[in-house]
C-alpha positions, -999 to +999 in steps of 0.1 A: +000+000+000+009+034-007+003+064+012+008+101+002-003+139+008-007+157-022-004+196-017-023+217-048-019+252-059-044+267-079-052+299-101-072+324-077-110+317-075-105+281-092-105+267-059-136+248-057-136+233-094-103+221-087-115+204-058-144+189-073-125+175-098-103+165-073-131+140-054-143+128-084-109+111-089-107+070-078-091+066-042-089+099-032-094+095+004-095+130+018-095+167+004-099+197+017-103+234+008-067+252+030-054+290+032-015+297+032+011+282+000-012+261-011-048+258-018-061+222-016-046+193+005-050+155-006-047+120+011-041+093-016-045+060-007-032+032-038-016-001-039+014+010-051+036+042-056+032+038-094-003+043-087-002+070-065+019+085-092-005+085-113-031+096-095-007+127-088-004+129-126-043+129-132-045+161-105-019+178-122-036+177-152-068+196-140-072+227-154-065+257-129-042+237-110-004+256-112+018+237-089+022+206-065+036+192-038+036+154-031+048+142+000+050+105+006+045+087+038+071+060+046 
């Protein structure tokens, strides 16, 4: 199982699209709406890390979103 935190950026007022499109994607577990550097943070739960890179792929790849972070949990 892999485990990882995805931090997203977004472009201003694009928040909540991103995040919709966000929870529409398979095994996200958790996302949530944050103020500071970033915008949106995501739990991703997968059976592997190829998958969870993926998944990271398939969130960059949203329109509005500038920049991530992915932090994986060992």
């Amino acid at each position: 199982m892999a485990l990882g935190y995805v931090a997203v950026h977004c472009d201003t007022g694009k928040e909540l699209h991103v995040f919709d499109r966000i929870m529409d994607i398979r095994k996200v577990r958790e996302a949530n709406i944050v103020m500071g550097l970033y915008d949106i943070m995501c739990k991703l739960e997968t059976d592997s890390t190829q998958e969870l890179e993926n998944m990271v792929m398939k969130i960059r790849k949203i329109p509005h979103v500038q920049t991530t972070m992915t932090l994986l949990v060992i």
